[in-house]
Structures are given as C-alpha cells and as structure tokens.
C-alpha positions, 0 to 999 in steps of 0.5 A: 448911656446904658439903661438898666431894664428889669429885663437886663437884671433878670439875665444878669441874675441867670448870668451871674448868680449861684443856680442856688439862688432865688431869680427874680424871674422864677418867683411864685409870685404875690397875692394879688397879681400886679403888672411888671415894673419896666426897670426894677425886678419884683424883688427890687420893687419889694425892698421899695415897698417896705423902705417906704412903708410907715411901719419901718419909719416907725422902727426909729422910735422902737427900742433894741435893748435899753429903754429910753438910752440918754445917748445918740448912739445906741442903737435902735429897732432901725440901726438893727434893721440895718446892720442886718440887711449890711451883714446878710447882704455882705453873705448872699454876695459872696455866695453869689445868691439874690442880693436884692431878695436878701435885703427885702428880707432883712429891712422887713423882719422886724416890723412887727417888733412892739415899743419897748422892744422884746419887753413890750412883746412879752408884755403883750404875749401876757396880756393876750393870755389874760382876754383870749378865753374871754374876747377871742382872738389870738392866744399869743404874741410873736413879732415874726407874724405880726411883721407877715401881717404888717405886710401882708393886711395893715400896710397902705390903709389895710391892702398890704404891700403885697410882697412876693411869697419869697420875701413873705417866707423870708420875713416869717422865718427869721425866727422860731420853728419855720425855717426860710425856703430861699438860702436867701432868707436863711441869711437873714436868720442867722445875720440877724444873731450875728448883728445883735450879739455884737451891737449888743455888747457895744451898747451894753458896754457904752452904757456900763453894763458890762467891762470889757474884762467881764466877757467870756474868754472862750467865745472871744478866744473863737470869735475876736476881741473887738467887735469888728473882729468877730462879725468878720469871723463869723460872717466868713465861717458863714461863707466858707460852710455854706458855699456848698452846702444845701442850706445855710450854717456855721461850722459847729465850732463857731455856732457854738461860740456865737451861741454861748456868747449869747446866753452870756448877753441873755444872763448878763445883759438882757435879764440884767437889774441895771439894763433892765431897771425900767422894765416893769414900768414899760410892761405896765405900759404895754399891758394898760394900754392893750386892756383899755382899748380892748374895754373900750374899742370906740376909743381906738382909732377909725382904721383899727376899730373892728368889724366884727367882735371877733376882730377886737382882740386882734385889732387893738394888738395892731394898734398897740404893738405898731406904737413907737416907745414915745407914742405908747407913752403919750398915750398911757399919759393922756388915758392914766395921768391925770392933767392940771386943772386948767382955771 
C-alpha cells in the first residue's frame, strides 16, 4: 500500500503541474500561522474547511433565481456552487493548473450570498444606505466581501477558517473590480458565468419562463443549442485562449456571445414579471428584518450581538444576510405576523 503524504502531492504538483500554477508548497501563506497536515497540502485542507463549514451547509436553503420554486430540481446557491467548482475544476486540469486551490475557490465564492438571493443582496444594499449616515457602519452590500468576511472573522465562533491568502484573493475576486492573482482564481470568475447563464436558462425554461424558440439565435448559433453543448464551447474556447496566455480569457467571439446571452437572461428572466413576481414581498423581508435588529440589537443572537456601537451596523448584516430563505421567513413571522390567541 502506497500513502499519499502532503510531501508526495507537493512534488507531484512541481512534477506534474504548468510553472504557471500556484504550488501549494510556495504559497504566502494564512493569517494566523498553523502547523502542516502530514497527508493534505494547505490547499487541500482549505477546500475541507469551507465543505465543512456552517456557511456552505446554509447554501442549500439560499435561492439562485426563483423564489421559493415548487419543484426539486431547480437549482439552488449549493447546486450553483457545484456546478462551478465542476467547471472551473474541468479548466485548471486541462491546463494543468492547481486543481486543489481551484475548487477551494469555487465552493467558497458565494458564501456570502443573502436569502433571496441577488434580491435580498439588494434589499440589504438599500437598507444600509438608509442607516449609514445615522449608525455608521458599512455604506454597501457585496456578497464577494462579505464571503472574504465569512471566512476570514465569522467562522468557527468568530476565529475564521484561516484559509490561504490564495484561496482568500480568490474568493474576493469572483466578482467586481479585483481581478484574482492566481489563473487559478481567474477560472473561478469566468466558470462562475459560464455555470449560471447555462443553469439559468434550464430553469427558467422548466419553470416556463421562457421557450426555447424564445432564445436569441446569434448566441446559440456561437455557443450550441442545447445547454450541455454550449458549456462545452465555452469551456473549451476558455482553454484553448488560455493555454498560453498570462491571464485567463475567452476568444473576443465567444466572450461576447456568453455576454450577450447574458443580458438576454438579465431582460428576460432575471428582471422578468413572472420570475420575478415574489420579489418585492422577499425585499420587505430583507429590509424589515435588517431595521428591527438594528433598533433593537438586544434581540440579535449572543454571538452577533455587538462590542461596541460601532460594530451594530455591521453585525446585524451578518446576521441577517447569513439567513437561508426559510429562516428569514420564520423570522419575519415571529417578529411581524401576529400569532393566535391562545385560550
């Protein structure tokens, strides 16, 4: 019997990977230095640590696009999480970049998501501008940094899971203005697009919001009819621009394809009446929830309850954006419906 020590994967990585790639052996390393693991390599322990973290269980429960869907196979914050980190994993192999930093990556990028998805993000967004001026704290909402946060202070009773400065850039860059270091994190931010313009559609026409003869005929015509066929055309247009390039692309014809297919699902799904037809009910969940605890922070849980005042503003968007949908519903009705009389 041959054991694998963290050793042995470390040479394999020099041995087998692009010099390209982030080696686990060369990383800079965690906030708060820890010991080595004597059979995985850092990168390896942090993929463990955020599979094993409350936060991603949570991502079950947290919505991708339809709100509360009647039907088991649409998908969810977690199946997205998944379909990326299979993507983004497919690419770093192929490129023969870190595998293992890639998927720590992709399962932790959307930790921070709200309940409701990107509706209870802008709920929250909103509601932040309303008390910043008053109560201090943060003036916006982006679930990228909050994700950074989740891993970094509110984990494991507020120690963080003290992940690698990779895996950290990684996170914080799979979306918005900071672009990845690593190509490793690079791949997370466009797999991330690649997994939700696809799975998007596939819900969106399950769920009859669109027809199929309703897609656009100039990106399909680019990218494949069926969805299996155009995450293979992407992902292998991905490869093929980035086997030897400094940073990680698609060729300008199927970038701008992917894109417009994008804007498509944004004008026609996303902002659409029918997908969208619980929304304002979810946002005045979002919103009533974020006001209430941050008028009454004695009511927040022991562990979010703040410090200082400094810290509330900061501490009930913890709270409240960490709620899976159903949570955030139990509670709106516990603190606004009013319950029976009970004789």
């Amino acid at each position: 019997m041959v054991i694998n020590t963290r050793e042995a994967w470390e040479a394999q990585e020099h041995r087998l990977l692009s010099e390209r790639a982030a080696f686990s052996d060369e990383s800079r390393g965690r906030e708060h230095p820890t010991g080595v693991d004597p059979y995985r390599t850092d990168f390896q322990r942090d993929r463990d640590r955020i599979l094993h973290c409350k936060a991603f269980r949570r991502l079950s429960h947290k919505t991708q696009v339809f709100l509360a869907p009647e039907g088991d196979h649409y998908r969810t914050r977690l199946t997205h999480t998944l379909e990326v980190s299979q993507i983004a994993r497919s690419v770093a192999r192929a490129l023969a970049l870190n595998e293992d930093l890639t998927e720590a990556v992709a399962l932790g990028h959307d930790l921070g998501h709200t309940p409701f998805g990107h509706t209870g993000e802008k709920a929250l967004d909103e509601a932040l501008t309303e008390v910043s001026g008053v109560y201090g704290g943060p003036e916006r909402y982006e679930h990228n940094r909050q994700s950074l946060r989740i891993v970094e202070r509110l984990e494991y009773g507020g120690k963080g899971l003290n992940l690698t400065w990779e895996v950290r850039d990684g996170i914080l860059g799979h979306t918005g203005d900071h672009v990845p270091a690593t190509l490793e994190g690079q791949i997370v931010r466009i797999a991330d697009r690649i997994a939700y313009v696809n799975h998007d559609i596939d819900d969106a026409l399950r769920a009859g919001v669109l027809t199929a003869e309703e897609l656009p005929a100039g990106p399909l015509k680019v990218l494949g009819q069926r969805g299996n066929e155009r995450i293979t055309t992407m992902v292998t247009d991905l490869i093929a621009t980035s086997e030897h390039a400094d940073s990680i692309s698609m060729s300008p014809r199927v970038w701008e394809a992917m894109m417009e297919l994008r804007e498509f699902l944004f004008e026609n799904v996303y902002l659409s009446s029918k997908a969208k037809a619980e929304e304002p009910k979810a946002r005045r969940v979002v919103r009533m929830l974020f006001l209430h605890f941050v008028e009454h922070p004695d009511e927040l849980p022991e562990e979010h309850r703040p410090d200082s005042p400094t810290e509330l503003v900061q501490r009930v968007v913890d709270y409240v954006a960490g709620m899976t949908d159903r949570y955030a519903i139990r509670e709106f009705e516990r603190l606004f419906v009013p319950r029976k009389w009970m004789l």
